[in-house]
C-alpha positions in Angstrom: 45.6 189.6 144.1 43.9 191.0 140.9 41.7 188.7 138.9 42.8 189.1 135.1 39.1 189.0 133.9 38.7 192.4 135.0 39.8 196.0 133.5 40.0 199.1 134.7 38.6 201.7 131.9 37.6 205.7 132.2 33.6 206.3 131.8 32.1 209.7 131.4 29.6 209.1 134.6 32.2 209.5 137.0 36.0 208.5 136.2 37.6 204.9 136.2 35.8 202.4 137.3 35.6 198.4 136.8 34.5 196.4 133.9 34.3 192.3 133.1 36.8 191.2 130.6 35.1 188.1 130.3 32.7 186.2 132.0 33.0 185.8 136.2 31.7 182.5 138.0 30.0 183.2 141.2 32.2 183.1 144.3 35.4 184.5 141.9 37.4 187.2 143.9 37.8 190.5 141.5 40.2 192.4 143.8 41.2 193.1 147.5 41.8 196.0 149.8 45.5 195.3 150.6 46.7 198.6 150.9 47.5 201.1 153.7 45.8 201.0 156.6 44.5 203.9 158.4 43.4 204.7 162.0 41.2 207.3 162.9 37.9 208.0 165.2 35.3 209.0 162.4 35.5 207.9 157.9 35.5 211.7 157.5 38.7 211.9 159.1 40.9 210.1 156.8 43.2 211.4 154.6 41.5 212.8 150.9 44.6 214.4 149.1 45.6 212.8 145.9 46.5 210.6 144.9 45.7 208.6 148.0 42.3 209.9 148.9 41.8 207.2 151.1 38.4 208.9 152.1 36.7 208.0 149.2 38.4 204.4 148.7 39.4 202.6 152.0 37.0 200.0 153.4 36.4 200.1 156.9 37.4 196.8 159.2 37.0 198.1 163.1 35.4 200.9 164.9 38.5 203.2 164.0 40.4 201.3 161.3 40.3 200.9 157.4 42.0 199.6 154.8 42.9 201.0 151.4 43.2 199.4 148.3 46.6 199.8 145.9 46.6 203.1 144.1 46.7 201.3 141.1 44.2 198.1 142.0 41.3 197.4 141.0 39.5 197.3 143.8 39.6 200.9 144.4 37.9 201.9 141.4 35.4 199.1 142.0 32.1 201.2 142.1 28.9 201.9 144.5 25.5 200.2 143.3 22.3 199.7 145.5 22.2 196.4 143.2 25.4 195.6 142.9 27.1 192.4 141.5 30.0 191.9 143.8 30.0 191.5 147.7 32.5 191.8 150.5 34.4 188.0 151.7 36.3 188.0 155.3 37.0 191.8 155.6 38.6 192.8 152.4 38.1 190.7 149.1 35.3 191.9 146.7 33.5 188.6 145.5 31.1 188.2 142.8 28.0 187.4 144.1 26.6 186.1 141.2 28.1 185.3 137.6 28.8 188.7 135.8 28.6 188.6 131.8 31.7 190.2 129.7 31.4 194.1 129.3 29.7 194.2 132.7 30.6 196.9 135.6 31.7 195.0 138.5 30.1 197.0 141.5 29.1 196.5 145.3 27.6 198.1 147.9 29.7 200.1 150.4 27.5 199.9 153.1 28.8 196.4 153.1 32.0 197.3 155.0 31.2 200.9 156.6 29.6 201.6 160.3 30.7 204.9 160.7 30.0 208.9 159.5 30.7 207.9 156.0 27.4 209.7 153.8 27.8 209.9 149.8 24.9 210.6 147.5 24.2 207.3 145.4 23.6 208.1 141.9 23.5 204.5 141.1 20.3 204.4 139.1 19.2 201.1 140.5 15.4 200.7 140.9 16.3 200.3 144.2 18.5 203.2 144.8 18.7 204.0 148.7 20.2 207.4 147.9 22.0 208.0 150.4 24.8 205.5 151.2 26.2 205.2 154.3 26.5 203.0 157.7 25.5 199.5 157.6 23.3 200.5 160.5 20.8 202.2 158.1 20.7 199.2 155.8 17.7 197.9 155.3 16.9 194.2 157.0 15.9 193.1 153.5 18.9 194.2 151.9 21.1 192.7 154.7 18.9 189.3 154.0 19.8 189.5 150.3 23.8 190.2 150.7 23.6 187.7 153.3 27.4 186.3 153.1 28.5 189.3 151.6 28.6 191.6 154.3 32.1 192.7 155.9 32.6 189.9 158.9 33.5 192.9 161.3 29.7 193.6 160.6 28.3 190.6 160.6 30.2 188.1 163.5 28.1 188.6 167.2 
């Protein structure tokens, strides 16, 4: 499921990534990581050759599982913000978390899914830039509070 208010379009920052066609309600699903799954004991294991680089696009869903999204979705060119616009619903839809205006980049935070050996350096920009993204466990408890709902349920559930 792709939602047609989305595009996918080349930047010069760093490749494809998402943009809002038109204006996205709250609580709208942009895309979902329905793809391959892949098992293996640590993120820096999985398969990186193109064009699958799962690596660099598959969200993680159990200790030693993740999922990728279609080569050609959207939700693998969805990209990384340490303010980001979009959360994570159930294990593998990305859900705006608030409305997003037309011309927009959809982003979200992909601490929200990952608890494993996953490091990349955020070049997000965001006042709040972390930069370094990685395991949920070094999330912040603020910026757990404010993505509260948005947060991978393999994470989240006790």
């Amino acid at each position: 499921m792709e939602n047609k208010k989305v595009e996918i379009k080349e930047t010069e920052k760093y490749g494809k990534a998402v943009f809002a066609k038109s204006k996205i309600k709250k609580g709208e699903v942009i895309g979902v990581f329905d793809g391959k799954v892949y098992e293996a004991e640590r993120a820096m294991l999985l398969p990186d050759v193109p064009p699958l680089r799962a690596g660099r696009h598959a969200v993680q869903f159990e200790k030693t599982k993740w999922r990728d999204g279609k080569v050609r979705g959207v939700a693998r060119y969805i990209a990384h913000s340490c303010d980001p616009n979009c959360g994570i619903k159930t294990f593998f839809e990305v859900t705006a978390m608030r409305d997003i205006e037309k011309g927009e980049e959809i982003s979200w935070d992909y601490a929200m899914t990952e608890n494993s050996d996953f490091r990349m350096e955020c070049k997000c920009g965001a006042k709040a830039c972390r930069k370094v993204i990685g395991a949920y466990s070094m999330m912040p408890a603020s910026v757990r509070k404010k993505y509260k709902g948005f947060i991978s349920e393999w994470l989240t559930r006790k």
